[in-house]
Kinemage of the C-alpha trace (Angstrom):
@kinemage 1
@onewidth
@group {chain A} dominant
@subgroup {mainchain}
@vectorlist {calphas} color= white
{ca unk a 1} P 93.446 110.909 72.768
{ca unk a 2} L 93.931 107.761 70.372
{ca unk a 3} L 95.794 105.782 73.524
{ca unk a 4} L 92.690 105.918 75.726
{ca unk a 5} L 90.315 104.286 72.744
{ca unk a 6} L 93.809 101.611 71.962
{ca unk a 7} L 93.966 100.825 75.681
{ca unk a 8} L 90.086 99.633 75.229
{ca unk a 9} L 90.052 98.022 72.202
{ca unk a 10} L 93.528 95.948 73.499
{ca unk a 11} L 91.475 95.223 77.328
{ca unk a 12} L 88.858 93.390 75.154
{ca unk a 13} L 91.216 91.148 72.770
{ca unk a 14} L 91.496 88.186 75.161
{ca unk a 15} L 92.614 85.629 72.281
{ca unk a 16} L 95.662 87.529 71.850
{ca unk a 17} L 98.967 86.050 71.986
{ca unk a 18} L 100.467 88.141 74.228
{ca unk a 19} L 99.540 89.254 78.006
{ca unk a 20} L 100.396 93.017 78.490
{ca unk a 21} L 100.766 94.142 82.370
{ca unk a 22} L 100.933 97.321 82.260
{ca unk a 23} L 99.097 100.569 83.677
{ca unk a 24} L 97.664 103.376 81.993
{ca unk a 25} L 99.287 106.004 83.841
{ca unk a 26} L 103.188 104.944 83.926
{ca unk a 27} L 105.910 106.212 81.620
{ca unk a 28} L 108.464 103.163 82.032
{ca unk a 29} L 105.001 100.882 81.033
{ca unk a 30} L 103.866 103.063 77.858
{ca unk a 31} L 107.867 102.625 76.878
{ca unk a 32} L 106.942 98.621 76.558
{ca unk a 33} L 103.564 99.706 75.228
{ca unk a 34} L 104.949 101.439 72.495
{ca unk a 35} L 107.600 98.705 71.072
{ca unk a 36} L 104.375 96.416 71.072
{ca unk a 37} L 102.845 98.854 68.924
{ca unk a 38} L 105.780 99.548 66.612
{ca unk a 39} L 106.100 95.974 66.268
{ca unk a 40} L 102.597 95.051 65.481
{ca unk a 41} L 102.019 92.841 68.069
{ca unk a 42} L 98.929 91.226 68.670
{ca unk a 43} L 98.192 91.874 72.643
{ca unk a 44} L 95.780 92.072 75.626
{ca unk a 45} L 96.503 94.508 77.752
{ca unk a 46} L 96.138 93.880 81.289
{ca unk a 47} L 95.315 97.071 83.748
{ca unk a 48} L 96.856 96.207 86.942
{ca unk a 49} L 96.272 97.916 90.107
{ca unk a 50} L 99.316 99.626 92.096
{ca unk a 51} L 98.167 102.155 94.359
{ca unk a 52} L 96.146 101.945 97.404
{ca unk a 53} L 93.166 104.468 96.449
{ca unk a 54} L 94.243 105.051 92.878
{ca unk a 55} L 96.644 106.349 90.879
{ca unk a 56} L 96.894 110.239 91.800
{ca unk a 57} L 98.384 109.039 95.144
{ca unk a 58} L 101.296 106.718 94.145
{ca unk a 59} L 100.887 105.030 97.615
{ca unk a 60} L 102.513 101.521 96.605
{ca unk a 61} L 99.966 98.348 98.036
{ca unk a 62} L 102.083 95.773 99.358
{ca unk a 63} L 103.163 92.918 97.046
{ca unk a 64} L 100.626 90.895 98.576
{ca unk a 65} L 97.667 92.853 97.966
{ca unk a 66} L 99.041 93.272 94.486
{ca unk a 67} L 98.997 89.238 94.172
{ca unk a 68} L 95.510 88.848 95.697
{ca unk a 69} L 94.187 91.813 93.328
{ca unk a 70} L 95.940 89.723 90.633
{ca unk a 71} L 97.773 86.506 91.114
{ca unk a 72} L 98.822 86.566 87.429
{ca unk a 73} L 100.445 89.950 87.305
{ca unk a 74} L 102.700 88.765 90.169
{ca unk a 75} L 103.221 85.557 88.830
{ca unk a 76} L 104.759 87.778 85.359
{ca unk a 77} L 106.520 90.471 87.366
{ca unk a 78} L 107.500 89.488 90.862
{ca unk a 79} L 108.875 92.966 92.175
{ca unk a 80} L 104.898 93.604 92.052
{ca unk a 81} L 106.004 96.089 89.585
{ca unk a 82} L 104.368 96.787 85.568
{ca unk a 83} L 105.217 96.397 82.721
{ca unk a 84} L 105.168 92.484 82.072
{ca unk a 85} L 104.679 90.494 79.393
{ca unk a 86} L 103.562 86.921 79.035
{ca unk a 87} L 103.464 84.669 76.519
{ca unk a 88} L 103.822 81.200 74.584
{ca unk a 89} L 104.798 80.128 78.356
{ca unk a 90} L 107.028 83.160 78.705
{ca unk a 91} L 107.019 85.503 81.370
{ca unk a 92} L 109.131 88.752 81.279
{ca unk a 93} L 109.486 92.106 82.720
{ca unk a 94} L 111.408 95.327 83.185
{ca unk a 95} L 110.845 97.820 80.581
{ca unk a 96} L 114.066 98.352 78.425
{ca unk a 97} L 114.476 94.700 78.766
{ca unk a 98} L 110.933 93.893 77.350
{ca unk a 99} L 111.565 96.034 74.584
{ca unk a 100} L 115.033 94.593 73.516
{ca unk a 101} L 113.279 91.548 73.604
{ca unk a 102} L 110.971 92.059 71.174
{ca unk a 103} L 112.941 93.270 68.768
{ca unk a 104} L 115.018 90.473 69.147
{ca unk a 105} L 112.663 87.660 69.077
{ca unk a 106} L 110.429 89.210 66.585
{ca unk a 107} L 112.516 91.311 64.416
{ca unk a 108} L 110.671 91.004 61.119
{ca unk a 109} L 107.484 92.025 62.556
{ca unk a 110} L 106.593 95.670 62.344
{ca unk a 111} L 109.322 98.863 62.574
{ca unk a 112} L 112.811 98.104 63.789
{ca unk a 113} L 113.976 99.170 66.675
{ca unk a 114} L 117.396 98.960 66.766
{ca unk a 115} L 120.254 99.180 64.124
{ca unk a 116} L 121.834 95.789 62.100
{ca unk a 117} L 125.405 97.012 63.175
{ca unk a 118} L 126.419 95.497 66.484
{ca unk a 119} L 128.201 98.834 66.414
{ca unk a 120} L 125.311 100.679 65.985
{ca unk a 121} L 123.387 99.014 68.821
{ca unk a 122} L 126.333 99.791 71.132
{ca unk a 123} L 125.420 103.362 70.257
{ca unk a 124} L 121.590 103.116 70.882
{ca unk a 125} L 122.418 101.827 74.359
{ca unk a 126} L 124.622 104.042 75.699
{ca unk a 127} L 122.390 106.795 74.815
{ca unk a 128} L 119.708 104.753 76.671
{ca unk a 129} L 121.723 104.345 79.193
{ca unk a 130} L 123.215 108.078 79.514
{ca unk a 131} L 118.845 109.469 79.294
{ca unk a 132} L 117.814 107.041 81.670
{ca unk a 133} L 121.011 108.617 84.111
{ca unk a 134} L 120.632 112.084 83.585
{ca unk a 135} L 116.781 112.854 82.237
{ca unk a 136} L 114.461 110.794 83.609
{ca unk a 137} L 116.067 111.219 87.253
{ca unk a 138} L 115.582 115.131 86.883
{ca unk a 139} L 111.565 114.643 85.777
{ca unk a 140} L 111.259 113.255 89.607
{ca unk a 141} L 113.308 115.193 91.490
{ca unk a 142} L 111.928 118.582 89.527
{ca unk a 143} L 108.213 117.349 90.092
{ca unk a 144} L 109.184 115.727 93.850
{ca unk a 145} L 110.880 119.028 95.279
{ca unk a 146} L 109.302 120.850 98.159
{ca unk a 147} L 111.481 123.809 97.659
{ca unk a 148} L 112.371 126.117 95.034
{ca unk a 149} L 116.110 125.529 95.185
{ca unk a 150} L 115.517 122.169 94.711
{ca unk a 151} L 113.286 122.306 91.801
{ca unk a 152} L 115.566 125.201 90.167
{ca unk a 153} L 118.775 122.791 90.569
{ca unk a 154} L 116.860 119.498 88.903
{ca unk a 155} L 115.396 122.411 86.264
{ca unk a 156} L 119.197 122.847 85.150
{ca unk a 157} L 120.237 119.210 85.497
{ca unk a 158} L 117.146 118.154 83.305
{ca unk a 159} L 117.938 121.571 80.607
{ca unk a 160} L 121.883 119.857 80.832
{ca unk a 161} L 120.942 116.433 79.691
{ca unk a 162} L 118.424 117.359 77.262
{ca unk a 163} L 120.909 119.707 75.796
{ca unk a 164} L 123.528 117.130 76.246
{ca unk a 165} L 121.534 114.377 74.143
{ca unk a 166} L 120.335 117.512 71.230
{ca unk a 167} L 123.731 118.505 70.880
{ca unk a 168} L 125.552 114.825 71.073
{ca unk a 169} L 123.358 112.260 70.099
{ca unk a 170} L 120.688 114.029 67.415
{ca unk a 171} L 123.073 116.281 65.491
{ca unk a 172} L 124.793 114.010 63.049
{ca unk a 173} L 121.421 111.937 62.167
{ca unk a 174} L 120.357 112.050 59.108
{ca unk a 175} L 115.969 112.017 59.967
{ca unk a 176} L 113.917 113.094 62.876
{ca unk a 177} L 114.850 109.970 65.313
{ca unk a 178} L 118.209 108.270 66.915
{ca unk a 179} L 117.987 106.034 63.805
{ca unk a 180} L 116.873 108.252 61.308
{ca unk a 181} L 113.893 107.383 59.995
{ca unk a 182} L 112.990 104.452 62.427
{ca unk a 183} L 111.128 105.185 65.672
{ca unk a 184} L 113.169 103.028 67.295
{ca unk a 185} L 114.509 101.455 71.220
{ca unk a 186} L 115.638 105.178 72.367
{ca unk a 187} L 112.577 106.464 71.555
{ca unk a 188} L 110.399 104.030 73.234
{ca unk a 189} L 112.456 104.729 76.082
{ca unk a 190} L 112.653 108.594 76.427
{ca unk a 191} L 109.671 109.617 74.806
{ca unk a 192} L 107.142 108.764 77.683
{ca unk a 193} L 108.506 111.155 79.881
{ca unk a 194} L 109.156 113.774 77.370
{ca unk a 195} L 105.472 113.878 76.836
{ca unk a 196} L 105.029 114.447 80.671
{ca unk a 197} L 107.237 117.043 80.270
{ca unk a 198} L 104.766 119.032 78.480
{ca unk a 199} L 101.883 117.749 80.689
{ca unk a 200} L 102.755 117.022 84.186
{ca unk a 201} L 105.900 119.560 84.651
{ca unk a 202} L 104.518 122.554 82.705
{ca unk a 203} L 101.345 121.903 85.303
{ca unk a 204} L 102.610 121.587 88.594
{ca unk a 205} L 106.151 123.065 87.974
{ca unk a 206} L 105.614 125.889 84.905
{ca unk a 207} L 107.754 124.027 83.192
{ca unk a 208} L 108.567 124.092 79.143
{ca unk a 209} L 111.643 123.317 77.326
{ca unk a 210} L 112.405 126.493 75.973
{ca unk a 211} L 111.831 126.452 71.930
{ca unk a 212} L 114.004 129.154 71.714
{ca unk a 213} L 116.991 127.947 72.823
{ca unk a 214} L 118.789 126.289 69.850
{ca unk a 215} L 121.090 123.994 71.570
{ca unk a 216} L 117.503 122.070 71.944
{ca unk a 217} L 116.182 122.656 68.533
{ca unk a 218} L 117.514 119.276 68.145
{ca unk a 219} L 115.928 117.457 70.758
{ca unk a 220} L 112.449 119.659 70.487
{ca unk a 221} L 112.243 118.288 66.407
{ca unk a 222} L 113.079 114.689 68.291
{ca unk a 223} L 109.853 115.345 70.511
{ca unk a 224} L 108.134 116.847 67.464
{ca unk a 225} L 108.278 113.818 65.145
{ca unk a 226} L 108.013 111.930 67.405
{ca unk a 227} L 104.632 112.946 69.025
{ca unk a 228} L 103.453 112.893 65.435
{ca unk a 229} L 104.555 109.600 64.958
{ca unk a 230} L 101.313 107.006 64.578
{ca unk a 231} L 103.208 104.787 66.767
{ca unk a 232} L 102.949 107.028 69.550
{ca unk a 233} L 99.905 108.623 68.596
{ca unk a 234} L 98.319 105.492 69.358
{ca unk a 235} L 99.302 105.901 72.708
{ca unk a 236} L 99.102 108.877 74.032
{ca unk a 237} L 96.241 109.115 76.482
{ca unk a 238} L 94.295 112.101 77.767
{ca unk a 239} L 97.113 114.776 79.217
{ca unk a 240} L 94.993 115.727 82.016
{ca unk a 241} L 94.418 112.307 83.037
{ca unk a 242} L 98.061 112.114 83.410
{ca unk a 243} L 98.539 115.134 85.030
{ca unk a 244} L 96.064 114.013 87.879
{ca unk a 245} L 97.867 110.653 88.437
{ca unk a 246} L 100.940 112.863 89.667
{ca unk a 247} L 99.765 114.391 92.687
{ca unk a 248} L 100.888 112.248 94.887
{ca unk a 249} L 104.630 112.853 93.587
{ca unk a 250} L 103.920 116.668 93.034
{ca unk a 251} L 103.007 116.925 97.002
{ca unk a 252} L 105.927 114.546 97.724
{ca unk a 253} L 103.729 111.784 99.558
{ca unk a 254} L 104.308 109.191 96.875
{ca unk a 255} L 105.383 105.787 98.153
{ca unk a 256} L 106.131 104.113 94.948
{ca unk a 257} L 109.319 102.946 94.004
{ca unk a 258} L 110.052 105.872 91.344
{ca unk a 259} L 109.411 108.203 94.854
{ca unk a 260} L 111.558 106.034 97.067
{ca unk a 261} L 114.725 105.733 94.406
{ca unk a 262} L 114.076 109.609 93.550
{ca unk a 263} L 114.665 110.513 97.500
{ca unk a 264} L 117.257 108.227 97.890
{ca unk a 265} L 118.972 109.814 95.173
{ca unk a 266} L 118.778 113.586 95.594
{ca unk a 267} L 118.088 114.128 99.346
{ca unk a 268} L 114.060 114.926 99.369
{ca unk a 269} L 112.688 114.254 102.526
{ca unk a 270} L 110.579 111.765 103.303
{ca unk a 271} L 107.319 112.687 104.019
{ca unk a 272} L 105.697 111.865 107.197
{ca unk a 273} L 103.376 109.658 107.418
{ca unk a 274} L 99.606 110.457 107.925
């Protein structure tokens, strides 16, 4: 996949002007990743190391380990926590934050990412907001589930807000993204865990979004264009790499924060500790 060979060629540029913390393996990271990309950034990126014994087990290393590993990634992102970005004396972090930002402070560089129309933006956000609510949540819960009920009920919650966003958000555009022709903020932010959809879910769960269905034709030309895209092409890394970072959340003994919020949020138990 093109991401694996971008992800080396990026480790290597260390005159760059911009510090990427990030991780190879996590969605809310390649969302930053990809607004760097669509903006034509010029950027290191920085691997950083979250999991005691790798990434398949999602077992979170304190915040101190973290800073002794690396005493700069910690410095950039405090809550021990990728993606981070540092530069010209700046240090930021959070991922729909990080790409705001750079739209904002850079907005002539590269694609666009969000509309001119204060109006427009409002839009973009609360689409954001309503796929980061109802989507993403489901991906974790579906994949996180011990039992079938539990998987079946996240199945139809996740089938609900894609359905929701194909019927709602993607019907009146005019072009295969949120802005039309622009791969823009919404898709930076939704389209890392669609991919996992088709990798990590169809794997350990047998789950696909169901091309048939055409209250998601919508939303399955969205994924379409925008896996096509050369912005994301460039990073998309190998899918069964991916799919063998997620064991540790497929057999539920994930400590990492997505594992903790996801449990908090939908009653999985907690596993017990070996």
């Amino acid at each position: 996949m093109l991401g694996d060979s971008t992800i080396a060629q990026r480790s290597a540029r260390t005159g760059a002007r911009f510090r990427f913390y990030s991780a190879w393996f996590c969605p809310f990271a390649h969302r930053t990743w990809l607004a760097l990309e669509a903006k034509q950034l010029d950027y290191q990126w920085i691997e950083c190391e979250l999991y005691d014994g790798g990434a398949a087990t999602k077992k979170a290393l304190s915040l101190e380990e973290k800073a002794r590993r690396n005493a700069a990634f910690v410095e950039c992102c405090p809550r021990g926590l990728v993606p981070g970005i540092e530069h010209d004396g700046i240090r930021l972090y959070e991922s729909i934050p990080l790409v705001e930002y750079l739209e904002e402070a850079f907005p002539d560089s590269g694609c666009r990412l969000m509309p001119d129309a204060a109006v427009d933006r409002a839009r973009v956000r609360i689409w954001m907001g309503y796929a980061s609510e109802k989507v993403v949540p489901c991906y974790y819960r579906m994949l996180m589930s011990q039992d079938e009920e539990g998987r079946q009920k996240a199945k139809d919650d996740l089938l609900e807000g894609l359905r929701y966003l194909s019927q709602n958000a993607l019907t009146s555009v005019t072009g295969p993204f949120l802005m039309g022709d622009n791969f823009g903020a919404f898709e930076c932010m939704l389209f890392p865990h669609w991919l996992r959809f088709g990798s990590v879910l169809r794997h350990y769960r047998s789950f696909e979004v169901p091309r048939g269905d055409k209250s998601l034709a919508r939303i399955i030309a969205w994924g379409d264009a925008c896996s096509s895209h050369p912005v994301a092409a460039a990073t998309i890394v190998d899918h069964q790499r991916i799919i063998d970072s997620n064991t540790g959340y497929a057999d539920n003994t994930a400590t990492s924060t997505a594992a903790v919020n996801a449990r908090a949020t939908s009653g999985i138990e907690t596993p017990i500790a070996k």
